[in-house]
C-alpha positions, 0 to 999 in steps of 0.5 A: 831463532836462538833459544838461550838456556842460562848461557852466555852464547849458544854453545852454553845454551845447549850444553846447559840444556843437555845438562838437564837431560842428562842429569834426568836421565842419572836420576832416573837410573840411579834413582837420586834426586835430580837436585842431589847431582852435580857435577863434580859427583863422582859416579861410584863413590858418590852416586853408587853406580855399581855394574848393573846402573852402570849398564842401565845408564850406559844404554840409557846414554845411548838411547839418548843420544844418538847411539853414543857408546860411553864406557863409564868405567873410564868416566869419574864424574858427572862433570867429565860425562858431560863434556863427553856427551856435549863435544861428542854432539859437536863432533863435525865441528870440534876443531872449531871448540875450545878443548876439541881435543876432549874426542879422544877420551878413551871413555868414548867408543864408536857406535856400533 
């Protein structure tokens, strides 16, 4: 069975829902309305990400994600955080993805 979120095949299903968890996840730690984010929101200028959010949502990431390691000083935006997040999780299968190369982002860190 195949659940789609909005998407046009699975992949978007999936990113469009790890989107919502994600988006959850930056409202929280940056105490923003969830409708006040969108992807193309920079994360310092335009959400006011400063150190300690950066760290708090950094952890938070991780915790979510399955350990992921994001280094948030080198992500702009919310759009860019998210295809980070979303290929990571499809890391296995990246060479089979459009844009698989994204992986080698240097946002991304290996889990510890």
């Amino acid at each position: 069975m195949c659940i789609r979120a909005g998407g046009q095949n699975e992949l978007e299903s999936v990113k469009n829902l790890m989107s919502m968890s994600l988006m959850a996840v930056i409202s929280d730690v940056l105490d923003i309305d969830i409708d006040d984010i969108d992807n193309a929101n920079h994360l310092k200028s335009d959400l006011k990400m400063d150190t300690q959010s950066r760290q708090a949502l950094e952890a938070e990431i991780s915790d979510l994600f399955d350990g992921l390691q994001i280094n948030l000083n080198q992500v702009d935006t919310v759009g860019t955080l998210l295809e980070l997040v979303v290929h990571n999780e499809f890391k296995d299968v990246a060479e089979y993805l459009p844009g698989g190369d994204f992986l080698q982002h240097p946002a991304l860190q290996s889990a510890a």
